[in-house]
C-alpha positions in Angstrom: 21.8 -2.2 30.6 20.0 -4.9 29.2 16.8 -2.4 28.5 19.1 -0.7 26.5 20.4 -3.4 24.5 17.1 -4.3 23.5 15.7 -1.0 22.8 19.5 -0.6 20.2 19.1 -4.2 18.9 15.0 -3.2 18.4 15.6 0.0 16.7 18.3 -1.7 14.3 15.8 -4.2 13.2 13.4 -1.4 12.4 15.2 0.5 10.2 16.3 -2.8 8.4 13.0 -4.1 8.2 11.9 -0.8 6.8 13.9 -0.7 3.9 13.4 -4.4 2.7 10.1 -4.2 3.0 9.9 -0.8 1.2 12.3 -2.6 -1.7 10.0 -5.5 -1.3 6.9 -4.1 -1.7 8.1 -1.4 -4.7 9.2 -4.6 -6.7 6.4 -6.6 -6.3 4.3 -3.8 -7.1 6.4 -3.3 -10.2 6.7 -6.9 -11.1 2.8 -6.9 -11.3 2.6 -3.9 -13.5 5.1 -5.2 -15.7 3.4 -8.2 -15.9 -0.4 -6.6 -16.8 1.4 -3.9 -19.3 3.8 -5.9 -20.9 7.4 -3.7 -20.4 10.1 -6.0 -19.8 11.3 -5.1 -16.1 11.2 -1.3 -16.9 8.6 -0.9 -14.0 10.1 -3.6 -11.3 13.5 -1.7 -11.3 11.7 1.7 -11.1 9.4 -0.1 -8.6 12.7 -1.5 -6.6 14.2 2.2 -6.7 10.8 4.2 -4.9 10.9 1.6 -2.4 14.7 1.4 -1.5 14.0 5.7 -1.6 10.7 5.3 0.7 12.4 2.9 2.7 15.1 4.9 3.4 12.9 8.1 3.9 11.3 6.2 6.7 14.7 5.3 8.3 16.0 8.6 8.6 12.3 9.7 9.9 12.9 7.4 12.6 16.6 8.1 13.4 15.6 11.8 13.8 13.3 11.2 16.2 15.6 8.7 18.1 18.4 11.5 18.3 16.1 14.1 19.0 15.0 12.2 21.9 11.7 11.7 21.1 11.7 8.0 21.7 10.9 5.2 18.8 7.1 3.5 18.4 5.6 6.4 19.2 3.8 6.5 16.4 
């Protein structure tokens, strides 16, 4: 029982950590090219909205191969 809570409470931290990072990453990246070609946010949002997509990507990479019983970490 427990095994199984932690392997839930593990997979749900994944997929959350996924995504914010993704959207993390994206903005930041986009912050610094808005900063070195002077637009005014332009890049950061578009930056913010590939990473929230990638992120998101990822999660639903990992779900399927949850549900397909393939296991999670597996590379």
């Amino acid at each position: 029982m427990w095994r199984q809570l932690l392997l839930a409470l593990s997979l749900v931290m994944e997929l959350g950590l996924s995504i914010v990072i993704s959207a993390g990453l994206g903005w930041w990246v986009g912050l610094w090219l808005d900063a070195h070609l002077g637009y005014n946010g332009i890049i950061s949002i578009i930056g913010l909205v590939a990473g929230l997509v990638s992120g998101f990507l990822l999660a639903y990479r990992l779900l399927q191969r949850v549900l397909s019983g393939g296991g999670f970490g597996d590379g």
